[in-house]
VEXSE-546497 format. One record per residue: x, y, z of N, C-alpha, C in turn. Coordinates in steps of 0.2 Angstrom, whole numbers. Last residue first. Layout:
<r <X Y Z> <X Y Z> <X Y Z>>
...
***
This chain:
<r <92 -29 -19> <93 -26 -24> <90 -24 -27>>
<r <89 -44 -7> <92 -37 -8> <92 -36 -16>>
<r <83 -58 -6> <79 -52 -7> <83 -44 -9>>
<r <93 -64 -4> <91 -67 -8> <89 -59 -11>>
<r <97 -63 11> <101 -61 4> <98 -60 -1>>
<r <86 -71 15> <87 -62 15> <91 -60 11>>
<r <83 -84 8> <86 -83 13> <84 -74 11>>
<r <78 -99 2> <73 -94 3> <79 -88 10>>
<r <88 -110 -8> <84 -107 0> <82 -101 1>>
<r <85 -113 -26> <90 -112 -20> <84 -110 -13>>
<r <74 -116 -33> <81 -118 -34> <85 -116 -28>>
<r <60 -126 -27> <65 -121 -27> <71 -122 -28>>
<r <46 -133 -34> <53 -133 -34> <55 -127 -33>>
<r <32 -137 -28> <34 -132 -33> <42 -134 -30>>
<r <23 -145 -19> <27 -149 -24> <32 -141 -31>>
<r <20 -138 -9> <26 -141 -7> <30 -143 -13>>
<r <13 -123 -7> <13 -128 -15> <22 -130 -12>>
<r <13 -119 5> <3 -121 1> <6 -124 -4>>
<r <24 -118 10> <21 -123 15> <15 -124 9>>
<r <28 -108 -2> <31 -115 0> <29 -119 4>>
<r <21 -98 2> <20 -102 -5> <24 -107 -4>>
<r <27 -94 13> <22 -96 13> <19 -98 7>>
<r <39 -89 10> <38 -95 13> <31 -98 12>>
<r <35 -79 0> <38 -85 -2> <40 -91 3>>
<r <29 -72 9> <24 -74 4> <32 -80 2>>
<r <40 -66 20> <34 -70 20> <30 -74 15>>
<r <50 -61 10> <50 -68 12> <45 -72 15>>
<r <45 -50 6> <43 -56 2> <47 -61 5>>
<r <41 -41 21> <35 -44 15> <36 -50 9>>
<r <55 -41 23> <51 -46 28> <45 -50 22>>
<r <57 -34 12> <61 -40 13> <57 -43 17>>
<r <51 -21 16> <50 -26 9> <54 -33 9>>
<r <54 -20 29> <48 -20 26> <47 -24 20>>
<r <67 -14 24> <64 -20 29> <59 -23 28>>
<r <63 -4 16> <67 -7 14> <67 -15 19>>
<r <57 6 26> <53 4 19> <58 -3 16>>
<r <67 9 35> <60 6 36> <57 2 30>>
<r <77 15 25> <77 11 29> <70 5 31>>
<r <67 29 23> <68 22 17> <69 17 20>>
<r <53 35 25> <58 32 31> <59 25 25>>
<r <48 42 15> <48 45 21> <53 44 25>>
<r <50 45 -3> <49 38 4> <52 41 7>>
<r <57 54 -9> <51 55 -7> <47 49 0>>
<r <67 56 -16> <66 60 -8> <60 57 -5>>
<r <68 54 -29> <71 50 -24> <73 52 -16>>
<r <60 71 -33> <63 61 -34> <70 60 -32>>
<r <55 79 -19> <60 79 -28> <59 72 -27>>
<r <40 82 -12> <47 79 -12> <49 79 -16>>
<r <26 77 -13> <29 86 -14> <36 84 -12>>
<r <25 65 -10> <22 67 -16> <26 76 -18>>
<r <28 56 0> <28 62 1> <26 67 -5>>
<r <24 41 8> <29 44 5> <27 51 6>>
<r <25 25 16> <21 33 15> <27 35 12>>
<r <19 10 13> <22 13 13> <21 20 13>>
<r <16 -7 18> <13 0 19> <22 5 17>>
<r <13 -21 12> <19 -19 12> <17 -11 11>>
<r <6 -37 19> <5 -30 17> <13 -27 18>>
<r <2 -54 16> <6 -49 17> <4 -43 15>>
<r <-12 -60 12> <-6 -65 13> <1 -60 17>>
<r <-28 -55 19> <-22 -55 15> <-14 -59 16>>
<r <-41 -64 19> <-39 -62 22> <-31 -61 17>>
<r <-52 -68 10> <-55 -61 11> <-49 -59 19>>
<r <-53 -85 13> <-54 -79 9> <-55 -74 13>>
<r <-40 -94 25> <-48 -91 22> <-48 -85 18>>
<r <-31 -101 27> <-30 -99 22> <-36 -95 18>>
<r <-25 -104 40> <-27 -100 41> <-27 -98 34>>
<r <-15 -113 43> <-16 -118 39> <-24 -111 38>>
<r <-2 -103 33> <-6 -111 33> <-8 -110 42>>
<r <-11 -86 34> <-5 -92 34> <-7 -98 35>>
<r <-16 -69 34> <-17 -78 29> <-12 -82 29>>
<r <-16 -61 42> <-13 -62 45> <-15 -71 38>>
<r <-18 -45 36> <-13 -49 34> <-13 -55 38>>
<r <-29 -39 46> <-30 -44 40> <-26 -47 37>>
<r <-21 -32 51> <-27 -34 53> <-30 -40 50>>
<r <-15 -24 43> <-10 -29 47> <-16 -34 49>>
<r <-25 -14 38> <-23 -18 35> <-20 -24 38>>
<r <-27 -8 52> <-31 -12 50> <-31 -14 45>>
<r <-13 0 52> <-14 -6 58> <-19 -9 54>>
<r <-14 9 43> <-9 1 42> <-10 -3 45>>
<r <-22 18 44> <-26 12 40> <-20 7 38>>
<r <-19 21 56> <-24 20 57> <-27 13 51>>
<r <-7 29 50> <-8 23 55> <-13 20 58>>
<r <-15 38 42> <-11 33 40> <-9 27 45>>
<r <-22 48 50> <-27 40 46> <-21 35 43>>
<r <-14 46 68> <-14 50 61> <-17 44 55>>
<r <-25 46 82> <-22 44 78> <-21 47 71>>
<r <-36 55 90> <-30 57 89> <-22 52 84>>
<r <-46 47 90> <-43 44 95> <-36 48 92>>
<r <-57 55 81> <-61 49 88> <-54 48 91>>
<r <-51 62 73> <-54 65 79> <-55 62 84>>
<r <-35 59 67> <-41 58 66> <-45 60 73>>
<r <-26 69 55> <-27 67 62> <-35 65 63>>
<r <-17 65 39> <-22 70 43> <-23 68 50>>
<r <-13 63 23> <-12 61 30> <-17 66 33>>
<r <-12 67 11> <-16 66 10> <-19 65 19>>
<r <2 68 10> <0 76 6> <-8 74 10>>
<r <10 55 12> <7 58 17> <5 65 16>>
<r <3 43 3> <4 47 3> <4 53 10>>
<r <6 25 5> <1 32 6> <4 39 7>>
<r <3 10 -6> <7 17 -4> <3 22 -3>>
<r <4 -6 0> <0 0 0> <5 6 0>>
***
C-alpha cells in the first residue's frame, strides 16, 4: 500500500494519524497463513508513505523502514508459497540475501 502523506491527517475519535490508522487495520487482515487460508484475508502488506511534494528519490519517508519492510513482505509470501505448493521446486533457499537489490 502506498500512502501518501499530502493526503495524511489526524483523526478526531482517538488522535491517531489516518495513516496509522489504515496500516494497523490492513495488518489486521494480513494475517493468511497455513493452515489459516480463508478468503477475504491477506497474505502480506507492504505499507508505505511517502511524500508526493518531495523531488525524486526523496520522497519515501523512512527508506530504511521501507526497505525492511519489503524483505520481511517477500519472504513471507515465499515462505508461505512453499508450505501451500510443497510440490513447486526451489532452486535455492529462501534466505534475506536473496531479497536485496
Amino acid at each position: 500500500v502506498l500512502f501518501d502523506a499530502l493526503a495524511d491527517s489526524r483523526r478526531r475519535e482517538d488522535g491517531l494519524m489516518w495513516s496509522a490508522f489504515f496500516e494497523a487495520a490492513i495488518k489486521r487482515i494480513a494475517i493468511r497463513k497455513a493452515p489459516l487460508w480463508n478468503q477475504g484475508l491477506l497474505e502480506g502488506a507492504w505499507f508505505i508513505r511517502f511524500d508526493s511534494r518531495k523531488p525524486y528519490g526523496q520522497r519515501v519517508l523512512n527508506h530504511q523502514q521501507a526497505e525492511q519492510n519489503r524483505i520481511s513482505f517477500f519472504q513471507s509470501l515465499l515462505a508461505e508459497l512453499k508450505l501451500r505448493e510443497p510440490a513447486v521446486p526451489f532452486s535455492k533457499p529462501i534466505i534475506s540475501r536473496d531479497l536485496h537489490g
